[in-house]
N, C-alpha and C positions, 0 to 999 in steps of 0.2 A: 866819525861816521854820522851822517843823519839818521832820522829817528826811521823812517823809511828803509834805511839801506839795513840800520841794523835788524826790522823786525823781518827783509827778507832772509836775511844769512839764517835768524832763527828759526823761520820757515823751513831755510832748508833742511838744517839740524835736525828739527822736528823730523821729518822724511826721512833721512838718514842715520836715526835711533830710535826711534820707533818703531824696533822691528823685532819678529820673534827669534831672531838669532840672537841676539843680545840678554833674551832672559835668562841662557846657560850657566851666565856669570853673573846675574845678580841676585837678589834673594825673592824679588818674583819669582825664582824657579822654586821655591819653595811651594807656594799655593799652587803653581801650575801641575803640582803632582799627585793633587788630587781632584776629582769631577763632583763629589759631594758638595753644594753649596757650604753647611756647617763646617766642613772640613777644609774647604777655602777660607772661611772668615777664622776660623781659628786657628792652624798654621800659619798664614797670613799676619795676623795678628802676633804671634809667639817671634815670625821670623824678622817683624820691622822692631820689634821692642829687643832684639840680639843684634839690631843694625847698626855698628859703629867699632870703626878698625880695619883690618883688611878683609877683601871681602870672604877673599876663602877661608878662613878660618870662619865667619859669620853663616856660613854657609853651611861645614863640617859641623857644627854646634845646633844650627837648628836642626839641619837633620840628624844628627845622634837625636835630638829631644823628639823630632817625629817618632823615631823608633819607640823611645822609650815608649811613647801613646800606642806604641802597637801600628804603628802608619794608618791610625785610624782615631783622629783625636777627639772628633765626636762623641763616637761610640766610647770610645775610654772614658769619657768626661761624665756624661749620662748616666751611660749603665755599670761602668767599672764602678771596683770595689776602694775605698779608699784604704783597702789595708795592701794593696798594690801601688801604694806612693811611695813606700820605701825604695823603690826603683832612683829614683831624685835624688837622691843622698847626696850623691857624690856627683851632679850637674853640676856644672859650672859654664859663665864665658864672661872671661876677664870679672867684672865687679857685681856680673850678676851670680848669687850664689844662691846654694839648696835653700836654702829659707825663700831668699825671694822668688825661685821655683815652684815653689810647692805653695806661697801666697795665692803667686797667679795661676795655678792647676784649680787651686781651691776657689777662685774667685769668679776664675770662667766655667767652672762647675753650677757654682750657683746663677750665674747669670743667665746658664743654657737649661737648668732646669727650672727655674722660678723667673726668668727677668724677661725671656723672651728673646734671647741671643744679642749679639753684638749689634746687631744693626736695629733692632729693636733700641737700646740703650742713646747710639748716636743718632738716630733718629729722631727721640725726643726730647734730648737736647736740639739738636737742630732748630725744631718745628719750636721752640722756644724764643731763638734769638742767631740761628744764622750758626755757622761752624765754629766760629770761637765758642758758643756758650751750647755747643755739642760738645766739644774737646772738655770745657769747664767742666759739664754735666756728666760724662763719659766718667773722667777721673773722680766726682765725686764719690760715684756708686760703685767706682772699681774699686776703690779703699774703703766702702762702709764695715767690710768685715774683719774689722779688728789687724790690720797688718801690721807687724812689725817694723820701726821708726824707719830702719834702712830702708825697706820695698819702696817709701815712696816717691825716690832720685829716678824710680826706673817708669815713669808715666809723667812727661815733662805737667809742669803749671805754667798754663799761658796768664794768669791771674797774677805770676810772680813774674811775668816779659819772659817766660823760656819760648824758644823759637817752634817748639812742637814738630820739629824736623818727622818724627819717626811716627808719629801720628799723624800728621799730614800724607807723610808718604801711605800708611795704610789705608790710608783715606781714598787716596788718587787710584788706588787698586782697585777698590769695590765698589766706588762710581764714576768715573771714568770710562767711556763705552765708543771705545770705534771701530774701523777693520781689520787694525793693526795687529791682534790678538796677544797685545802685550796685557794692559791693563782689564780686568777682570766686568767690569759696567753691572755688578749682580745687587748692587742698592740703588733702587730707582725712584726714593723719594727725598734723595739730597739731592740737590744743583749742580752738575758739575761746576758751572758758572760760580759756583760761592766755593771753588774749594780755596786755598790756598796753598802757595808754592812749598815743597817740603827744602829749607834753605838750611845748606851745611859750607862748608868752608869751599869748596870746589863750586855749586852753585854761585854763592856771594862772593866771591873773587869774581867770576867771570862776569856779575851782573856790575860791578862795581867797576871792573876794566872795560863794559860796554858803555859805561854811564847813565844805568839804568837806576843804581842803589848808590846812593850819597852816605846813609848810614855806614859806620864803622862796625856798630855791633851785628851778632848774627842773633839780636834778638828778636821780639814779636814783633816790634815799631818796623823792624825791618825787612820780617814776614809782609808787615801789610804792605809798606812801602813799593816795595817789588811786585806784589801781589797786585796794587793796580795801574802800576805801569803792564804788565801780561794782559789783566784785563782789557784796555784800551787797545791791545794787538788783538785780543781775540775773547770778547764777553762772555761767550758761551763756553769758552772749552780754555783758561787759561795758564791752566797745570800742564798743559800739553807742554809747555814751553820747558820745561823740568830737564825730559828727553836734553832738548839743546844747549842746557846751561851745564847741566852734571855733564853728557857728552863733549862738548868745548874742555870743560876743566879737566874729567880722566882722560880723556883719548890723545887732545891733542897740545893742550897745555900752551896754550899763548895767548 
């Protein structure tokens, strides 16, 4: 295919998953179930860091973990008590376990009472050096409180080539803004234009059997790789293309 024909087909893709029928099965339905900005960024947040394996159980697990917040994670995080964490005990999902639970309870606690919230934190990594050195910056201050060696497999390092799939994907959520009423657009001082593609094995197959991505690995080099061929189809808005690559790879598989 020419480069032309293929950035139509994505076009269309785009159009035909980008739609709000589609977030019932993905774990955007998770933020979609609350209208509290905080409480979008921080289930949001919980349900892209549980994102990897099938999806319904990804699903069944962040929401057991809403519950556990009371379906109100703000308010839990804020003004709860922490001798109401023993609730966590016994969280799990696959290799995330109660220790690494109760890390990220205690971490997004601190960052919503003293740091200024989520979007406060990649904000000024951002305004630093562009999204990577928001991703960098983000995980620095996520782990400054003393975590346990395991927690920190569960917040990629793009500084070590991890491809930042589930941070990117969080990312695409919170700024990202069109009429689709998929993705959330509620941080309005990143770029869409600077995000980059959230790339997992369904994405990087497809982008690889369009001849879009030469890399083999699905790591950062190959984040960017992909990242600005998207660009070049669309500068401003080039995570849109997400919709058509993940879509091509689950839905229809060739």
């Amino acid at each position: 295919m020419r480069t032309d024909e293929i950035k139509l087909l994505l076009d269309q893709k785009v159009f035909e998953y980008n739609r709000s029928e589609f977030i019932v099965e993905d774990p955007i339905s998770i933020p979609h179930l609350f209208s509290l900005k905080e409480n979008i960024e921080i289930s949001g947040f919980l349900a892209a860091t549980l994102s990897w394996g099938r999806r319904d159980q990804i699903l069944k697990s962040a929401r057991k973990l809403m519950g556990l917040m009371d379906d109100n994670p703000y308010e839990f995080l804020v003004y709860g008590s922490e001798s109401d964490w023993s609730r966590f005990n016994h969280f799990y999902y696959r290799t995330f376990q109660e220790c690494d639970c109760l890390y990220f309870i205690f971490a997004l606690k601190e960052i919503y009472k003293f740091g200024g919230g989520l979007e406060s934190l990649f904000t000024k990594g951002y305004k630093k050096g562009g999204v990577k050195e928001a991703l960098v910056f983000f995980r620095s201050r996520f782990f400054s409180f003393n975590p346990p060696e395991r927690t920190l497999k569960h917040v990629s390092n793009v500084q070590k080539g991890a491809s930042a799939k589930r941070l990117n994907m969080f990312l695409r959520w919170m700024v990202r803004k069109d009429n689709a009423g998929v993705d959330f657009g509620i941080w309005e001082d990143i770029s869409p234009g600077d995000l980059y593609l959230p790339l997992d094995v369904h994405t990087g197959n497809v982008a690889r059997n369009l001849g879009l991505l030469k890399r083999k690995q699905n790591d950062w080099k190959s984040v960017e790789e992909i990242t600005s061929v998207l660009r070049s189809f669309d500068a401003k808005d080039p995570v849109k293309y997400d919709f058509a690559l993940f879509g091509l790879g689950i839905n229809e598989n060739r």
